[in-house]
C-alpha positions in Angstrom: -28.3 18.0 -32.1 -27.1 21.7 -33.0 -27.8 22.3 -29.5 -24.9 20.2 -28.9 -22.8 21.6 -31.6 -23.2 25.2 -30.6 -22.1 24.7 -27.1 -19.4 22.4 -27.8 -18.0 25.3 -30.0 -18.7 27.5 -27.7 -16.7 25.1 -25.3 -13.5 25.2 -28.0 -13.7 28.9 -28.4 -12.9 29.7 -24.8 -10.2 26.5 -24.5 -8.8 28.5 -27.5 -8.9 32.1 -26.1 -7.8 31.1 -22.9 -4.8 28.9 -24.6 -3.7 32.0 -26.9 -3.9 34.3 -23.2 -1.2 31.6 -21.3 1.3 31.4 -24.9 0.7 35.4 -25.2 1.0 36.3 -21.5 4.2 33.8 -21.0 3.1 33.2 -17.4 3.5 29.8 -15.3 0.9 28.4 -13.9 0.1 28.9 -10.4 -2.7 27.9 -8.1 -5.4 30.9 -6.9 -4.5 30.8 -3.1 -0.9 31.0 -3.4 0.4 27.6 -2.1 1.3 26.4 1.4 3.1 29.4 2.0 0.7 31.9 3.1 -0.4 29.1 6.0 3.2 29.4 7.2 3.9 26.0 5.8 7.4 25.6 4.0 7.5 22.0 3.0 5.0 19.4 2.3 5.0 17.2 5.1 5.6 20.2 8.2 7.9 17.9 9.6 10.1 19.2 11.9 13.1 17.1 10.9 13.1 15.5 7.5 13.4 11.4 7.4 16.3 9.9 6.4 15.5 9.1 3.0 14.7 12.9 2.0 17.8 13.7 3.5 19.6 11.3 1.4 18.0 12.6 -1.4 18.5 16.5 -0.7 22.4 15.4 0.3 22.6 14.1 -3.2 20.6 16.9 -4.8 23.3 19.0 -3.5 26.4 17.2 -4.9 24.7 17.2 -8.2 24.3 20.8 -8.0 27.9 21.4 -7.0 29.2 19.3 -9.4 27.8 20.8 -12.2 28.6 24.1 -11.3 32.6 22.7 -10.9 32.0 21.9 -14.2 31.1 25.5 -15.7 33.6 26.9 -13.8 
C-alpha cells in the first residue's frame, strides 16, 4: 500500500508542476504537430466549396461581427 501512495504523489507532484508551468508561462494550449496546417489543409472538411448550411452559418457569423462593430463605432 505505500507503494501506491508514493507513486500516486508522485503522480500529483508532476500534475502540480506542470499546472503551476501553464498559469506561469500564460501560453494556450496547442497540439505538438502544429494542426492541419502544415499538411496544407485550411479547414476541417478540405472541401472545395462549403455546404450550404456552413455558409449560412459563416454569412451570419459575419453580420454578427459587423454589427457589433457598428455598435462600438
Amino acid at each position: 500500500m505505500s507503494v501506491f501512495f508514493v507513486t500516486f504523489s508522485i503522480f500529483l507532484l508532476v500534475i502540480g508542476g506542470m499546472a503551476i508551468g501553464y498559469i506561469v508561462q500564460r501560453k494556450t494550449i496547442s497540439g505538438s504537430c502544429g494542426g492541419l496546417g502544415p499538411l496544407g489543409i485550411e479547414r476541417i472538411c478540405n472541401c472545395p466549396e462549403p455546404c450550404d448550411a456552413r455558409k449560412k452559418r459563416e454569412a451570419r457569423a459575419a453580420r454578427a461581427e459587423e454589427w457589433k462593430r457598428n455598435q462600438i463605432l
